[in-house]
N, C-alpha and C positions, 0 to 999 in steps of 0.2 A: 216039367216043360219050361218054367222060371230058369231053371239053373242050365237048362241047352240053348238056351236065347243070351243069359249073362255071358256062358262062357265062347259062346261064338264071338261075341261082340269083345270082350278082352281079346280075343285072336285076333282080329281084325284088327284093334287099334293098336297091338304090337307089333303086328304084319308093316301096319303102313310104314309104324317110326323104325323099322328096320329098312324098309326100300329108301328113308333118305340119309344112310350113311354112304357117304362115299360120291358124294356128289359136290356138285358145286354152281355155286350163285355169280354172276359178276353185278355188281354194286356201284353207284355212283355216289360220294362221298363230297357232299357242300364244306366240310369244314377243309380237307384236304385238298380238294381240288381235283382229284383223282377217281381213279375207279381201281377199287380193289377186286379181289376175289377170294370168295369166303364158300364155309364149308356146309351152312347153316341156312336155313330159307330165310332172308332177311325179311325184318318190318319196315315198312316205306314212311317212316316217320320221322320229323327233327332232322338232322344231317344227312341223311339216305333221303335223296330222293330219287331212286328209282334202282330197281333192281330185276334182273334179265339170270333166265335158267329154270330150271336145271340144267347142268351139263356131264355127263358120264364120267369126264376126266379134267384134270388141271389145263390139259393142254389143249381140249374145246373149249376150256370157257377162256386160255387167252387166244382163243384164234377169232373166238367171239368179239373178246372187247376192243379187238383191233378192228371189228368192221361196225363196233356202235361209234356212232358220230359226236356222241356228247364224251366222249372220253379220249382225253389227252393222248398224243403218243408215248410208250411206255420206251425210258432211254435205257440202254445197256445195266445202266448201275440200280436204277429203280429196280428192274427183273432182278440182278443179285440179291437186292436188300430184300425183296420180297421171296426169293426163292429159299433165305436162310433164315427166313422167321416161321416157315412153312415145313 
């Protein structure tokens, strides 16, 4: 009975870290000034202070960070630089 309880429960916890691939965080960054967008559920600690998501695709979580108020306008050339690091 030990070993149908252990092995549910490894199923589970690989189930979960497979539902957060492919997602995405938007992030407010104190050292940058910015708000990026990351792939990873961030920690709200030290330079991150605050973090908004999940979002299904890249292109909710920037339609997102255009309607949070604490995050800069994002210019033409910021979206390049960030779109060829990604």
């Amino acid at each position: 009975m030990n070993r149908f309880i252990l092995a549910g429960a490894l199923l589970l916890a690989s189930g979960t870290a497979g539902l957060a691939e492919g997602l995405f965080w938007v992030v407010g960054n104190r050292a940058t000034g910015k708000c990026n967008i990351v792939t990873s559920n961030p920690v709200i600690a030290g330079d991150i202070w605050f973090g908004d998501g999940p979002y299904k695709s890249k292109a909710d979580a920037k339609l997102a960070r255009s309607t949070i108020r604490a995050c800069p306008v994002v210019t033409p050339d910021d979206e390049k630089d960030e779109d060829s690091t990604n």
